[in-house]
C-alpha positions as CSV (number, residue, x, y, z in Angstrom):
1,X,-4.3,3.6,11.0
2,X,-4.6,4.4,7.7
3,X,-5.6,2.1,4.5
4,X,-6.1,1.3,1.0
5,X,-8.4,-1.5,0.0
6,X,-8.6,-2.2,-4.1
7,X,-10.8,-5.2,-5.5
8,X,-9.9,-7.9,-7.0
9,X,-10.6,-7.2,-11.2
10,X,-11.4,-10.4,-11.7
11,X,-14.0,-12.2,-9.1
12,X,-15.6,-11.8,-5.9
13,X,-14.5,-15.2,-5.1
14,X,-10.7,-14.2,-5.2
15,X,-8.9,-14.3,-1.6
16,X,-7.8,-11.3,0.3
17,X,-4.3,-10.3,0.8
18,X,-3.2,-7.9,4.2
19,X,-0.4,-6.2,2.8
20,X,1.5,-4.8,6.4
21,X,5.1,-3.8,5.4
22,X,7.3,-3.9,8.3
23,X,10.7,-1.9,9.3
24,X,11.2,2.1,9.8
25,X,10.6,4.4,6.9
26,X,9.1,1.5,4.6
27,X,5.2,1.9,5.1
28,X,3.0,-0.3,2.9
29,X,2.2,2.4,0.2
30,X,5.9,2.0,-1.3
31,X,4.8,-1.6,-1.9
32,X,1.1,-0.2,-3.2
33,X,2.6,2.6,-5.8
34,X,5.9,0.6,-6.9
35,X,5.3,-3.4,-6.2
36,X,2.1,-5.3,-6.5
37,X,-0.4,-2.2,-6.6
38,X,-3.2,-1.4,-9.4
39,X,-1.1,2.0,-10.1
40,X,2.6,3.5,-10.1
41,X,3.4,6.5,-9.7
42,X,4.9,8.3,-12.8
43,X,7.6,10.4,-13.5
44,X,4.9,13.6,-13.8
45,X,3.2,12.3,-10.4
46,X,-0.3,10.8,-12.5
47,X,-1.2,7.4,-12.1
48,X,0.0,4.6,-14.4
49,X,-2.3,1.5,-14.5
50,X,-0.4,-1.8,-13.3
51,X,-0.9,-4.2,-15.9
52,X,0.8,-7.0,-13.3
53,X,-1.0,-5.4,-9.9
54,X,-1.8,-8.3,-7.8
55,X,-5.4,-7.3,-8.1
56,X,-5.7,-9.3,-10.9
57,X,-6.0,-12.2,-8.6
58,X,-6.8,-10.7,-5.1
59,X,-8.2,-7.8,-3.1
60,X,-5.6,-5.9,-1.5
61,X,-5.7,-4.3,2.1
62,X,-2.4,-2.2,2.1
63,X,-2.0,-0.9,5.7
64,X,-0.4,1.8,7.4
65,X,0.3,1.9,10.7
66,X,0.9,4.0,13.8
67,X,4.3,6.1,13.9
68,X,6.7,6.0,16.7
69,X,9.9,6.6,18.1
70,X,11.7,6.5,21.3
71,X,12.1,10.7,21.6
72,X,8.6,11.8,22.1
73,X,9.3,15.2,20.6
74,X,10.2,13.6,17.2
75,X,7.3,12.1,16.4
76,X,5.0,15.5,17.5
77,X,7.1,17.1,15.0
78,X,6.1,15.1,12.3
């Protein structure tokens, strides 16, 4: 498993969000670097602050989870 946690900017008192995106080749860090994360990704590959990152009003747990497929062989590869 694999994580990023960010802080709320605001408060300690602000809720937590678990961010888990679901479905095959959609892991949680497309939503982290292009949705409701601090940063995006620019064209030159730097970080761009977020001015409307849902850390403004929460602490995000984006997670990643465990790869797997139904031929064994494919997911050694990777």
């Amino acid at each position: 498993m694999f994580y990023f946690f960010f802080e709320s900017r605001n408060s300690k008192d602000d809720p937590v969000v678990i961010w888990l995106t679901g479905g095959p080749g959609c892991g949680s860090e497309l939503a982290l670097f292009y949705e409701n994360g601090p940063f995006h990704i620019g064209n030159n590959l730097s970080l761009i602050w977020n001015d409307y990152g849902w850390d403004q009003v929460t602490s995000n747990f984006h997670v990643s989870f465990f790869l797997y497929g139904d031929n064994v062989s494919l997911v050694v590869q990777s």
